[in-house]
C-alpha positions in Angstrom: 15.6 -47.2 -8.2 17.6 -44.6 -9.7 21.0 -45.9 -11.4 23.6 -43.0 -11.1 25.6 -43.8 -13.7 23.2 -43.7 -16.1 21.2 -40.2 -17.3 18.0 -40.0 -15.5 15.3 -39.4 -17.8 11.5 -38.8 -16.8 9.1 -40.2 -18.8 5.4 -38.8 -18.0 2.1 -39.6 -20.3 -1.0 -41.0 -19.4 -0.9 -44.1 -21.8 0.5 -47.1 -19.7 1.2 -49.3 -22.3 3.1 -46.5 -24.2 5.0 -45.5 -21.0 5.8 -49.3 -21.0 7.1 -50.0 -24.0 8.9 -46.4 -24.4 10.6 -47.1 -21.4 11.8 -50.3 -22.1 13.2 -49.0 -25.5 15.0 -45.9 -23.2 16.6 -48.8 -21.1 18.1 -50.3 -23.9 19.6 -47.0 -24.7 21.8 -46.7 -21.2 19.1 -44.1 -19.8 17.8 -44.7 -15.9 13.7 -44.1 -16.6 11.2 -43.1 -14.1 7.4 -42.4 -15.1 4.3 -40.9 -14.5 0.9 -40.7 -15.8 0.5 -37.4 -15.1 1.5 -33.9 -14.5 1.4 -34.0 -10.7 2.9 -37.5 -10.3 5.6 -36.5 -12.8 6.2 -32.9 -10.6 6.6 -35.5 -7.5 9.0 -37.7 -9.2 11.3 -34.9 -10.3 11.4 -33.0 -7.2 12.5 -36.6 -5.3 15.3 -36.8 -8.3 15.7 -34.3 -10.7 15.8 -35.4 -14.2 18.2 -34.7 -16.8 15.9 -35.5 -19.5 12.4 -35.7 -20.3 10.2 -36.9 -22.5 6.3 -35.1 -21.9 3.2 -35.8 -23.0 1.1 -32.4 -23.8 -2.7 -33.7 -23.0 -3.1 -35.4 -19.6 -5.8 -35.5 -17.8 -5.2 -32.5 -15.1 -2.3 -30.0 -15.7 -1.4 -30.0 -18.9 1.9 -31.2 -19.9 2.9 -27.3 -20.3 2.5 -26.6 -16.8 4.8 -29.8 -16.4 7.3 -28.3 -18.7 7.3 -25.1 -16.6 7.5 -26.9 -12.8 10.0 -29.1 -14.6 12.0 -25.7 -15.7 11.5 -24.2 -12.1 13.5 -27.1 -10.7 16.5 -27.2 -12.8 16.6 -24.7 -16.2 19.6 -27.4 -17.8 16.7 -30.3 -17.7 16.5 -30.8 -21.8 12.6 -31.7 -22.5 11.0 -32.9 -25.2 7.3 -32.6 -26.1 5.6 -35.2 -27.5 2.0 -34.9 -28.5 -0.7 -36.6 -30.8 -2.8 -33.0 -30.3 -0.2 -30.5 -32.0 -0.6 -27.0 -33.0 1.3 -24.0 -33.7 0.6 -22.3 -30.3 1.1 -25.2 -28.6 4.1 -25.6 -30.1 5.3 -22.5 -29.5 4.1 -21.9 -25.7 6.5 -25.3 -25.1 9.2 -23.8 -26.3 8.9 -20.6 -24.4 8.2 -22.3 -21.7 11.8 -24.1 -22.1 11.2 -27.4 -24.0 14.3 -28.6 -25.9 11.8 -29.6 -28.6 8.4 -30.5 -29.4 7.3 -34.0 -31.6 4.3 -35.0 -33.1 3.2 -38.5 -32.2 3.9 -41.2 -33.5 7.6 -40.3 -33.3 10.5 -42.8 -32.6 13.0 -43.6 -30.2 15.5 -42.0 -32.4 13.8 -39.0 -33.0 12.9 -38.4 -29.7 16.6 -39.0 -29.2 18.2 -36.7 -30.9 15.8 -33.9 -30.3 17.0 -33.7 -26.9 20.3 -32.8 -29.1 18.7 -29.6 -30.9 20.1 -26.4 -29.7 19.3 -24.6 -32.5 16.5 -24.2 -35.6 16.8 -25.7 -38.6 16.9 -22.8 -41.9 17.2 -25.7 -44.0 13.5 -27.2 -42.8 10.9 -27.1 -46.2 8.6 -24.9 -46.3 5.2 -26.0 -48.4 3.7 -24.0 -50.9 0.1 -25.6 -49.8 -2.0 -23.5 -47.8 -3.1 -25.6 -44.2 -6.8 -26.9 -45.2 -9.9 -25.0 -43.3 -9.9 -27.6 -41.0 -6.4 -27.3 -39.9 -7.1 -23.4 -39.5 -9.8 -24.6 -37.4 -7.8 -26.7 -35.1 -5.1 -23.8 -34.8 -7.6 -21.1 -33.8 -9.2 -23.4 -31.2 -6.2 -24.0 -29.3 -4.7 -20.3 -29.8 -7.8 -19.9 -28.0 -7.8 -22.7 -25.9 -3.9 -21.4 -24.8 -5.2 -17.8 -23.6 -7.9 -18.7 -21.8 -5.7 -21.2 -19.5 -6.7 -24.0 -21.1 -10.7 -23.2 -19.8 -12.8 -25.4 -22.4 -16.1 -22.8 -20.8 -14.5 -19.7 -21.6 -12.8 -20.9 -24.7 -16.2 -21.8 -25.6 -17.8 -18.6 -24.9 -14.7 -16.8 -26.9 -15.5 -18.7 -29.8 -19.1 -18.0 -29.6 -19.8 -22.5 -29.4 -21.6 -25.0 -27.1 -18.8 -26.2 -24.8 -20.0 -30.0 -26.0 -19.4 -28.7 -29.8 -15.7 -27.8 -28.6 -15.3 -30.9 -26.0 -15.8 -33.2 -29.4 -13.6 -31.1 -31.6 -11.0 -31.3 -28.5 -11.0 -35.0 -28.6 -10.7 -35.3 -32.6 -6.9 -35.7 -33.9 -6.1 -32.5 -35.9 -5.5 -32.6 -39.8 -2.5 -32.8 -41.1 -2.8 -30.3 -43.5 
């Protein structure tokens, strides 16, 4: 049940337990929380009551928390959305906030983080830039899902762009990228 005096946030990832204990931390902070596991469950929940927040997961299993962001977007464009992934990359990144994400976390992040990048309305000039070089294997990771992103998201054809077994790429898929 939807309290209307309180902003109505929609929280969508496919961990349970994370979902659980996110949401319980949200409470605590005066929001009215709704969730989903997923991209289509969290498209059903909004379109019953449209959220003025939300907090999405990017890797789901079906649609991809980018289509979410766009649906989301399609309903209301003033719905502030934040990101929040464990599998980031620059084109990732990037296609979230094209697609009208507020902002766009690596996981772990915390409550007050998430928090107050639903308050960013603007970039940061004052955000370090490093002198290192990414590592081959973060390279790596940001080709793939460069390629991964203009293919749709098609692990086959992303495959056959990249000249790999689709298995090869299913395993690099599922491995956390480097930090550096």
């Amino acid at each position: 049940m939807i309290n209307e005096e309180l902003p109505n946030l929609l929280l969508v990832d496919d961990d349970v337990t994370y979902c659980e204990v996110m949401k319980s931390a949200l409470e605590k902070r005066q929001f009215s929380v709704s969730m989903a596991h997923d991209a289509i469950a969290g498209i059903s929940v909004a379109q019953q009551e449209t959220p003025e927040y939300a907090i999405v997961d990017l890797k789901m299993p079906g649609p991809s928390g980018l289509e979410l962001v766009k649906a989301l977007m399609d309903l209301d464009q003033n719905t502030r959305i934040v990101v929040l992934t464990g599998y980031s990359s620059i084109s990732t990144a990037v296609e979230a906030i094209k697609l009208g994400a507020t902002h766009y976390l690596s996981k772990p992040a915390s409550i007050d983080e998430i928090l107050s990048a639903f308050d960013r309305t603007q970039g940061d000039a004052q955000t370090p830039i490093t002198d290192k070089p990414p590592s081959v294997a973060r390279l790596e990771w940001e080709h793939i899902q460069k390629v991964l992103s203009e293919c749709n998201g098609n692990i086959s054809e992303t495959a056959r762009q990249l000249n790999m077994h689709r298995r090869t790429l299913q395993r690099k898929l599922q491995k956390r990228p480097t930090r550096h």
